[in-house]
LOSE-541193 format. One line per 8 residues: number of its first residue (from 1); for each residue z, y, x of N, C-alpha, C, O. Coordinates in Angstrom, 2 decimals, decimal comma, padded with zeros to 5 digits. Layout:
REM residues N
NUM> Z:Y:X:Z:Y:X:Z:Y:X:Z:Y:X; ...;
REM end
This chain:
REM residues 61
1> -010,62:-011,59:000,14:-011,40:-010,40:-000,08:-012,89:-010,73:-000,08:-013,70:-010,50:-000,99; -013,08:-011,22:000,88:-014,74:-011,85:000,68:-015,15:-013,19:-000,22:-016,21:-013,81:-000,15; -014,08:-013,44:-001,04:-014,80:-014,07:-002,50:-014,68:-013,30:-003,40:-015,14:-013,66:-004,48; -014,19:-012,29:-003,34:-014,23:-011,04:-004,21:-015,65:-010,18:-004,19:-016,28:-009,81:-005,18; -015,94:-010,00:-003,01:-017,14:-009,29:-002,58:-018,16:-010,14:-003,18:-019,01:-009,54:-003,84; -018,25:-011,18:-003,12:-019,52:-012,17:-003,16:-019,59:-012,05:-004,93:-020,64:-011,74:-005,49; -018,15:-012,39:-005,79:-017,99:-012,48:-006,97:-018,72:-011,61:-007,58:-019,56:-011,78:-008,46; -018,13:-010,07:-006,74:-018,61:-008,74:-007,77:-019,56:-008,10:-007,24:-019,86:-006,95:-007,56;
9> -020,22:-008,91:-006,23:-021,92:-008,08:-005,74:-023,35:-007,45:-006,18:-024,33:-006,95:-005,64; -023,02:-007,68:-007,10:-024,13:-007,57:-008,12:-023,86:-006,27:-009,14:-024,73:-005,72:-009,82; -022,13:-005,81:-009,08:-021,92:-004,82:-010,04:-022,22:-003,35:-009,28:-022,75:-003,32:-008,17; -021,95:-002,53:-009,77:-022,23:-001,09:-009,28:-021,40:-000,66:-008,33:-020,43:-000,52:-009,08; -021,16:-000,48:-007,73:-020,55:000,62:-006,72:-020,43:002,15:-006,61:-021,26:002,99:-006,94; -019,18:002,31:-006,06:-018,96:003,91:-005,55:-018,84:004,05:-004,50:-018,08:003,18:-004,08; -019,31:005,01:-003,35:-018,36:004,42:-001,93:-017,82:006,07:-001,15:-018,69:006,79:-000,67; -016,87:006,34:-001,11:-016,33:007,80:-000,90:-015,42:007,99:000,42:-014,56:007,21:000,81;
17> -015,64:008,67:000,75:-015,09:008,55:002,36:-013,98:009,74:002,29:-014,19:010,86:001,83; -012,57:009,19:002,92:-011,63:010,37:003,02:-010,95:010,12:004,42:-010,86:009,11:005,11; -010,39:011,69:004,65:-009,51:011,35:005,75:-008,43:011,99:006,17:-008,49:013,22:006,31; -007,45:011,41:006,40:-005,76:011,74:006,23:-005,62:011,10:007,43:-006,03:010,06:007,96; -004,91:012,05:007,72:-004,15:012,10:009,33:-005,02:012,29:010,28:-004,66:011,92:011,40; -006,26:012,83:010,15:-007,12:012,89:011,59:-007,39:011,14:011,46:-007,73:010,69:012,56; -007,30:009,98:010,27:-007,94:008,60:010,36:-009,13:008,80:009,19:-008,91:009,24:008,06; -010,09:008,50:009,57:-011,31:008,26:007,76:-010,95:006,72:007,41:-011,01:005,72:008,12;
25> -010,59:006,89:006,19:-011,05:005,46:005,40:-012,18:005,71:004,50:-012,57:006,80:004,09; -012,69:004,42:004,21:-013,71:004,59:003,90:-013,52:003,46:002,40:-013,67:002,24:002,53; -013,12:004,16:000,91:-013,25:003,36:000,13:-014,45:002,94:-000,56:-015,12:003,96:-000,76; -015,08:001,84:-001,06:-016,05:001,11:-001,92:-015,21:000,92:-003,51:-014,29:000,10:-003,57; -015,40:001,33:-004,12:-015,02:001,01:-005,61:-015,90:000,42:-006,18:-016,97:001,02:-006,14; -015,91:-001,01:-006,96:-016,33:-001,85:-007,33:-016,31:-001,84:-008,58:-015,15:-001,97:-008,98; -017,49:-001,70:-009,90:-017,07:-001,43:-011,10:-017,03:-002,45:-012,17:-017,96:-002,51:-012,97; -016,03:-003,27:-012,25:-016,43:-004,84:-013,04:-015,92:-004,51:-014,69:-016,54:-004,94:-015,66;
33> -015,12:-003,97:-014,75:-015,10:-003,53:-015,97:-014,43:-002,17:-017,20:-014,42:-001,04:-016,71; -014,02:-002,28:-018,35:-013,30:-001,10:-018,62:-012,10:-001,04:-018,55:-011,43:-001,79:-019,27; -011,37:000,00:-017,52:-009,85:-000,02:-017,84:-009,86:001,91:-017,66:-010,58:002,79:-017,18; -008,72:001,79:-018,29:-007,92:003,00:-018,43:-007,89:003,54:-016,51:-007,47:002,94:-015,52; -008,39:004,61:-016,65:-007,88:005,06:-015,04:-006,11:005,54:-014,93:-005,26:005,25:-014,09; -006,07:006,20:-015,90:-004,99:007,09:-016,06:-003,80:005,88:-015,93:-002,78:006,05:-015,25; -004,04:004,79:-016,59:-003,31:003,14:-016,37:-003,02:002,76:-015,23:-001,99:002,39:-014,68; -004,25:002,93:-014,89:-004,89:002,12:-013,35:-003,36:003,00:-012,15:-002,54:002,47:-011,40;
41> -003,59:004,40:-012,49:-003,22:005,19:-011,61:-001,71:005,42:-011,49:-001,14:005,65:-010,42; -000,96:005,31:-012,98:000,28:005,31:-013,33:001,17:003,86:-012,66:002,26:003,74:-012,11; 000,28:003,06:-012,96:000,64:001,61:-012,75:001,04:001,39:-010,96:001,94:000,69:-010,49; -000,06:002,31:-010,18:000,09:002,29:-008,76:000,77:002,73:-008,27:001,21:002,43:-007,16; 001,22:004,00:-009,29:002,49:005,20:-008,81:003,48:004,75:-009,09:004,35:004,88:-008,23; 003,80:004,15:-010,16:005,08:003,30:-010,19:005,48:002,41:-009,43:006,69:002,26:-009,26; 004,69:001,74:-008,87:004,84:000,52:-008,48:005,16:001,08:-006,75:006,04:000,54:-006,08; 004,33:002,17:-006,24:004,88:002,36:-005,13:006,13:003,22:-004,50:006,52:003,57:-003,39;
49> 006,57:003,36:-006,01:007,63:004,49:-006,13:009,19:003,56:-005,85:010,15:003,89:-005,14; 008,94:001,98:-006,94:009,70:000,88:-007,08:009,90:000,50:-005,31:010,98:000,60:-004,72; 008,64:000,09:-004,73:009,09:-000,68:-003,36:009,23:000,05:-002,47:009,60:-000,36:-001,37; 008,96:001,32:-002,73:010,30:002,69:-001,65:011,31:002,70:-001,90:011,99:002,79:-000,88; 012,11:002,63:-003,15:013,34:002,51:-003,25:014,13:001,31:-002,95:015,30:001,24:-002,59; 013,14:000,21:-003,22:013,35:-000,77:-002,58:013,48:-000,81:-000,88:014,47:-001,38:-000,42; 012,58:-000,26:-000,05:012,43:-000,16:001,04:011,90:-001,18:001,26:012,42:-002,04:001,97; 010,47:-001,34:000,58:009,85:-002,82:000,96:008,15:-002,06:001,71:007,20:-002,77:002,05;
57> 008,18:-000,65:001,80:006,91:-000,50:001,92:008,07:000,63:002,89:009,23:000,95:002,62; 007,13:001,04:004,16:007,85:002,93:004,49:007,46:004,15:003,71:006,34:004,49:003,34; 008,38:004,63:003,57:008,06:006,16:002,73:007,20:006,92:003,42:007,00:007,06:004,63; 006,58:007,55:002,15:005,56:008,34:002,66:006,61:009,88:002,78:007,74:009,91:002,29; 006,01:011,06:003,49:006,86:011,95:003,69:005,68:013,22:003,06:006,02:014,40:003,02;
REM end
């Protein structure tokens, strides 16, 4: 993660704070280049949809 940081330090940033469950996380979005969000977002939902059924991650409820 911190050759990532160092890599993409120089690009723009977002940084948005949320909080679920009574915890804040605190995301930084890093903007290196163009992709599809709607991609970005489908791609994540699938993928975490796959290793619940799998039972490789715990379900969210």
């Amino acid at each position: 993660m911190q050759e990532m940081d160092e890599l993409y330090k120089d690009r723009p940033t977002h940084t948005n704070t949320y909080e679920m469950d009574g915890v804040k996380h605190t995301v930084i979005s890093h903007f290196i280049g163009d992709r599809d969000i709607n991609d970005v977002m489908f791609d994540y939902a699938y993928n975490r949809v796959v290793n619940e059924l799998l039972h490789r991650v715990p379900e969210t409820a």
